[in-house]
C-alpha positions as CSV (number, residue, x, y, z in Angstrom):
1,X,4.9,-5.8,1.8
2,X,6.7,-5.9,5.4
3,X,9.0,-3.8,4.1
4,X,6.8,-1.3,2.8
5,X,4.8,-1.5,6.1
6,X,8.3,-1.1,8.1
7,X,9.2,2.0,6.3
8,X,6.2,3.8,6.4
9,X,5.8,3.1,10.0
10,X,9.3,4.4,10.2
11,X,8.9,7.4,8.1
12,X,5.4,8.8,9.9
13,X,5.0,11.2,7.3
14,X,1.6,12.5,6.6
15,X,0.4,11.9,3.7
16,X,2.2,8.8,2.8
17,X,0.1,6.3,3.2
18,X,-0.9,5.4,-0.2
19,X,2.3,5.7,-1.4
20,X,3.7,2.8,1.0
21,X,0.2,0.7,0.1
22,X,1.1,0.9,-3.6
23,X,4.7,0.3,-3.1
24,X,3.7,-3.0,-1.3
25,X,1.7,-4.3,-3.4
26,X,4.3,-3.4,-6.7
27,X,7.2,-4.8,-4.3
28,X,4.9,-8.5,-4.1
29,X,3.7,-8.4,-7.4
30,X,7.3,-8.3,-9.2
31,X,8.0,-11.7,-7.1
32,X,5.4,-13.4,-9.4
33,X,1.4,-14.4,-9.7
34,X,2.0,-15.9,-5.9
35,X,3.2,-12.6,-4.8
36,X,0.2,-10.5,-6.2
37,X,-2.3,-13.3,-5.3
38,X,-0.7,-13.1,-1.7
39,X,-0.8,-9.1,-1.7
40,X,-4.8,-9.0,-2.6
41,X,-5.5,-11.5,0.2
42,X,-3.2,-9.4,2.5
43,X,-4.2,-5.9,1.8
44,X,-8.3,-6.9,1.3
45,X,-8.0,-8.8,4.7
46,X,-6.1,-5.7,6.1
47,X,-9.1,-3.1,4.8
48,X,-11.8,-5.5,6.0
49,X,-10.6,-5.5,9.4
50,X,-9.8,-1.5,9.4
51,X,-13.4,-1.3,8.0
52,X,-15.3,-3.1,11.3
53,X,-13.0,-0.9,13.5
54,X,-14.1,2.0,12.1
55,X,-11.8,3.0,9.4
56,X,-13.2,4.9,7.0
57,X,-15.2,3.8,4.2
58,X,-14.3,6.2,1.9
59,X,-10.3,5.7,2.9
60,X,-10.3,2.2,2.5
61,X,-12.0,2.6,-1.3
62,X,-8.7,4.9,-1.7
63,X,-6.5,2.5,0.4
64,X,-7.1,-0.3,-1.9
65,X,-6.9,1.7,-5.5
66,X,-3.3,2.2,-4.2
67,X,-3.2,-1.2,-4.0
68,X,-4.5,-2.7,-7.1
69,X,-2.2,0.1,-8.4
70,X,0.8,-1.4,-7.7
71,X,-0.3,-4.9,-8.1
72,X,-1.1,-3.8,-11.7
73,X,2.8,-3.3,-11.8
74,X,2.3,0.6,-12.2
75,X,5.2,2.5,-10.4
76,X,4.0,3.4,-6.9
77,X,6.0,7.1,-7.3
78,X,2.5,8.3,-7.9
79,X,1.7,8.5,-5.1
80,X,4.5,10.1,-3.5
81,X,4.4,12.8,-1.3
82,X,6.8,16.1,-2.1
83,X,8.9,16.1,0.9
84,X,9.0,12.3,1.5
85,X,12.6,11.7,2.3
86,X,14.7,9.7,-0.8
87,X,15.4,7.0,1.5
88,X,11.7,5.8,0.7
């Protein structure tokens, strides 16, 4: 999940953010039930906070689709962005 978080910091590309979500939670999930156990508490921890800051409700409902999306071991291309560089 790092990883995913590094890179998308890294790439700043609008529209991406799903994309690196679901790619996080597919890259934890592949390291066995600990990983995907440690990616829900991670990325439901991560919305709740984003949620009392004032994060959007609606955004964090999208936010964490992405992420059950790639916990569920479905590839995280979906949510791609045209133009994101390869290197992603």
């Amino acid at each position: 999940m790092w990883r995913a978080y590094s890179d998308m910091r890294e790439a700043n590309y609008k529209g991406a953010d799903k994309y690196f979500h679901a790619r996080g939670n597919y890259d934890a999930a592949r390291r066995g039930p600990g990983g995907a156990w440690a990616a829900r508490v991670i990325s439901d921890a991560r919305e709740g906070i984003q949620r009392l800051s004032g994060h959007g409700a609606a955004d964090s409902r999208a936010d964490q689709a992405a992420n059950r999306w790639g916990r569920s071991g479905k590839d995280p291309n979906h949510f791609r962005p045209a133009g994101l560089p390869k290197k992603y």
